[in-house]
DRENTI-935720 format. One record per residue: residue in one letter; x negated, y, z of N, C-alpha, C in turn. Coordinates in steps of 0.001 Angstrom, whole numbers, plus 500000, padded with zeros to 6 digits. Atoms other than C-alpha are relative to their C-alpha. Example, Ala and Ser with C-alpha at 12.3 -4.5 7.8 and 13.67 -1.06 7.14 Angstrom:
2
A499110498810500000487700495500507800499100501200500000;S500820498810499940486330498940507140500770501090500730;
END
This chain:
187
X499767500724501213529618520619561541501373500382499487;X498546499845500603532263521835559244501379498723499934;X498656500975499952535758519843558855499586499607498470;X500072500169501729535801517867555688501316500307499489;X498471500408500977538443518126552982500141499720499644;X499202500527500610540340516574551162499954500047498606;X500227499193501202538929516358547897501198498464498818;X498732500740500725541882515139544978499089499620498814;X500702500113501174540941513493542213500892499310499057;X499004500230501489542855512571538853499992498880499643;X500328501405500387543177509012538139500073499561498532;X499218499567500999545034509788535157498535500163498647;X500991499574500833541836511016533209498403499166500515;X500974500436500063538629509121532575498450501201500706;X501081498895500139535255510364534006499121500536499258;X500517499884500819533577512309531947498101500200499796;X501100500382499819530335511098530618498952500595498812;X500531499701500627527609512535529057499456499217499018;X500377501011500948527060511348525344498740500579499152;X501127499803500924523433512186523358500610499211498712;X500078500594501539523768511616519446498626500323499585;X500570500210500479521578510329517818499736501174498569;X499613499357501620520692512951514720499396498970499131;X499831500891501423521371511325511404498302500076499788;X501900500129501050518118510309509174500712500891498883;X499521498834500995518011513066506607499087498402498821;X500261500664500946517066511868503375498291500249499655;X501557500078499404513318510925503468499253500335498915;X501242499749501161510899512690500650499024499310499776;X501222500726499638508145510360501815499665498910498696;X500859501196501166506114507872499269499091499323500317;X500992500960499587504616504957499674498753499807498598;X500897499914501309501455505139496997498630498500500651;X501073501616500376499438501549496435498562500699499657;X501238500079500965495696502404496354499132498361500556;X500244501607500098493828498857495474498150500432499583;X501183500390500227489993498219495255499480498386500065;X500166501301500322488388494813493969501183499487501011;X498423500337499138491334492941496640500705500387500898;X499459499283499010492326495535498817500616500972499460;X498781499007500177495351497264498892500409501063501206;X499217499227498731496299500105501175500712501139499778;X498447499266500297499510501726501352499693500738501111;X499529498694498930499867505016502443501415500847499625;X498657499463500211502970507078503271499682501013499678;X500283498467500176502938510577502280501006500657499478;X499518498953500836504669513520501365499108500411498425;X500195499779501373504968514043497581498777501112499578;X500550498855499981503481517449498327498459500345500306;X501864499907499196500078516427499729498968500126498978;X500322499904500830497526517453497993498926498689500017;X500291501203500261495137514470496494498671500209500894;X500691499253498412492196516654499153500132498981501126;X499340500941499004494047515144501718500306498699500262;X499330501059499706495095512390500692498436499221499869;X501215500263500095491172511502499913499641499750501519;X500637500448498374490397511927503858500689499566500531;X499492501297499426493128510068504820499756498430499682;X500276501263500315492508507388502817498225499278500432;X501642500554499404488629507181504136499998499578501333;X499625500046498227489802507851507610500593498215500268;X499260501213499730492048504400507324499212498926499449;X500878500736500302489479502676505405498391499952500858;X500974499814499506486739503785507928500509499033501644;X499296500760498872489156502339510602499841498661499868;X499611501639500711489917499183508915499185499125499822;X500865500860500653486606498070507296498764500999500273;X501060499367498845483751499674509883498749499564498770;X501313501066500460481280496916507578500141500814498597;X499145500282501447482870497647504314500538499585499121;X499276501307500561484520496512501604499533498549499111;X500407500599500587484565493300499736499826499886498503;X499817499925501189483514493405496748500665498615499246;X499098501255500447484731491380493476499048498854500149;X500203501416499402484203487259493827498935500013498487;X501457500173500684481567487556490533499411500990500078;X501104499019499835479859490639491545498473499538500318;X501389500333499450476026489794491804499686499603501006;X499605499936498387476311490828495042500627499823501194;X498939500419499073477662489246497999500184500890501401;X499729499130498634477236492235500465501394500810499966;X498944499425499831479659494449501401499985501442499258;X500126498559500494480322498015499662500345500751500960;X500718498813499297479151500830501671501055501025499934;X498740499388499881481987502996502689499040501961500026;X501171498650500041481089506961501532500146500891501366;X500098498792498119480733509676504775500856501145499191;X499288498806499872482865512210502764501339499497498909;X498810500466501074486010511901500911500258500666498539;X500418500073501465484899513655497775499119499290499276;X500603501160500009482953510548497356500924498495499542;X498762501248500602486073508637496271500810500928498747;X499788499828501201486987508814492924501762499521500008;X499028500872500090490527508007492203500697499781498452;X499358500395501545492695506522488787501019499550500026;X498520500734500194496215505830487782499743498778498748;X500255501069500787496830502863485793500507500200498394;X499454499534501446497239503347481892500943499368499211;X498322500271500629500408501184481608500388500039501076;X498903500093498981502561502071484606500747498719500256;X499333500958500569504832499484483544499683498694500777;X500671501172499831501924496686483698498456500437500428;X501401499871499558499046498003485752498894498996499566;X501013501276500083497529494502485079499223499982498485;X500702500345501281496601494843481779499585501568498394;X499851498612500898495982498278480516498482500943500462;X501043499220499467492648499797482644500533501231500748;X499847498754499032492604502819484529499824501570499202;X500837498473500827492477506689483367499593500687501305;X500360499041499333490476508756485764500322501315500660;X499210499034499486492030511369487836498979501401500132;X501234498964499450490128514859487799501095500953500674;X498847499437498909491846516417490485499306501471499991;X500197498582500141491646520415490752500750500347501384;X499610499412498596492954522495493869501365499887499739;X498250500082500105496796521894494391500683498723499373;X499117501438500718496940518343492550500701499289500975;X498878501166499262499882516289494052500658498906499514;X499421501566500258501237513002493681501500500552498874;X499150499789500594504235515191492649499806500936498421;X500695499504501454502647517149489926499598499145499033;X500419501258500889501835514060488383500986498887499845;X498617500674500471505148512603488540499891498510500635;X499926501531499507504378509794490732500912499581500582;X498390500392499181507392508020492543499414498973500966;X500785500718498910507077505747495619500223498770499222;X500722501352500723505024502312494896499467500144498924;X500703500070500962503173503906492218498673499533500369;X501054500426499722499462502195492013498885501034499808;X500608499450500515496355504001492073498823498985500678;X501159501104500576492906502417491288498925501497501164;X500711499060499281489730503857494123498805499375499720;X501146500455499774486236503744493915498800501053500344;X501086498907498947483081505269495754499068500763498712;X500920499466501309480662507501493770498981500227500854;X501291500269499010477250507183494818499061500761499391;X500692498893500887474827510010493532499612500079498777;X499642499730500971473722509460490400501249499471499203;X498458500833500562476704507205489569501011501089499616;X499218498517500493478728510855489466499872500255499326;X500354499201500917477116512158486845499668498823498297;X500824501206501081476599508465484534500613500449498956;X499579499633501185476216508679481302500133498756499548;X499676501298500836477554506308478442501039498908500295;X499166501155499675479961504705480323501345500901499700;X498681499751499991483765505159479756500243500778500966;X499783498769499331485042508181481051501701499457501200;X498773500502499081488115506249482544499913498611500246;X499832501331499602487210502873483092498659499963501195;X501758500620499017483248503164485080500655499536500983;X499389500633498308484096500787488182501023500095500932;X498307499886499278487661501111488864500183498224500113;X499083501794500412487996496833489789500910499651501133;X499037500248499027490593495797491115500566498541499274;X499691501249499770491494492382491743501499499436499874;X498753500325499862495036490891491142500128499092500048;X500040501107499196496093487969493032500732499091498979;X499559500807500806497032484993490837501221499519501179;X498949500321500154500076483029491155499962499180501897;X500137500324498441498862480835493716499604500267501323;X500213498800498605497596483158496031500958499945500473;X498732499257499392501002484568496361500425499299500669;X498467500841499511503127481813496669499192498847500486;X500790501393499200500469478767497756499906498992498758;X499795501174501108499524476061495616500984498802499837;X499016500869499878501786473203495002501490500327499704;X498982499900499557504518475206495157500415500651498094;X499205499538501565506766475502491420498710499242499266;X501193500416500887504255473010490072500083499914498506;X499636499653501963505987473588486206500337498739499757;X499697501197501180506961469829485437501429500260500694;X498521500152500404510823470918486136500803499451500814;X498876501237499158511634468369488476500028499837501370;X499935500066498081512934468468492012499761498759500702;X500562501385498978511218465853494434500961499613501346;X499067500529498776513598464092496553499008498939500689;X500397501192500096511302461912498435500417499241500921;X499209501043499146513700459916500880500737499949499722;X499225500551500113516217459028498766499875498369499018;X500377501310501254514603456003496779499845498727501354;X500206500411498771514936453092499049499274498662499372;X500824501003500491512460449829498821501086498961499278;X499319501166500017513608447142496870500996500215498584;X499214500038500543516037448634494803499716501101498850;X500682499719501059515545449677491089501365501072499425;X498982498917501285517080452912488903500907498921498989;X499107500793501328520452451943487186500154500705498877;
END
């Protein structure tokens, strides 16, 4: 067995410790794009660059995930079944809204997408809305109906949805109700 030695060590100086950095967040291209059917909304992230191809089978893929049954349609539709989710993603139609501004009150224009269309070719920015709906064989080809409105519905949640009923009931006046005590009358 060798002799040991004498090993010196520096008190003087800290030990030195290995530090990992974190790399910075670059600045993120990504977009969040709103597509909405009768009351469903689903936000996808994407690069600006994707083409609308893509963004078609993602958006089936997450809606095939999501809603196995399908979706609901609107609350006076005839019909109380579910809408029938399509097997290919050129089977989804898609539409921007024809007041940016005020999606709510303007209809939809029809998107005819061509090879290379992108969110960015079309000048969309993140949280722009777009309007989806299925096309079902002859329904592709209908005639007489509006070339930008056939069955784009989409549902927008009234007031009390959002926020619950009761709540900002409009007469103005804040409810204190434990400071009035029995007995004793407004001076």
């Amino acid at each position: 067995m060798p002799p040991k030695t004498p090993t010196t060590t520096n008190r003087s100086t800290p030990p030195q410790t290995q530090t990992q950095t974190q790399p910075q967040p670059s600045a993120s291209t990504d977009i969040t794009l709103l597509f909405k059917h009768t009351s469903h909304t689903i936000l996808l992230l994407l690069t600006p660059h994707q083409t609308f191809t893509q963004i078609q089978a993602l958006l089936l893929t997450i809606l095939q995930e999501r809603y196995p049954s399908g979706l609901t349609p609107m609350p006076s539709s005839p019909s109380q079944s579910k809408i029938p989710l399509p097997t290919h993603s050129h089977q989804i139609s898609l539409a921007l809204p024809k007041d940016a501004q005020d999606p709510q009150r303007g209809g939809w224009t029809e998107l005819d997408n061509g090879v290379g269309d992108t969110p960015s070719a079309l000048g969309l920015k993140d949280g722009a809305i777009l309007a989806f709906r299925f096309l079902r064989g002859e329904e592709e080809e209908e005639e007489g109906a509006d070339e930008g409105e056939r069955g784009f519905e989409v549902r927008w949640p009234s007031y009390e949805e959002m926020y619950g009923e009761g709540v900002g009931d409009g007469d103005g006046e804040e409810k204190d109700l434990g400071s009035e005590v029995e007995g004793e009358e407004d001076l």
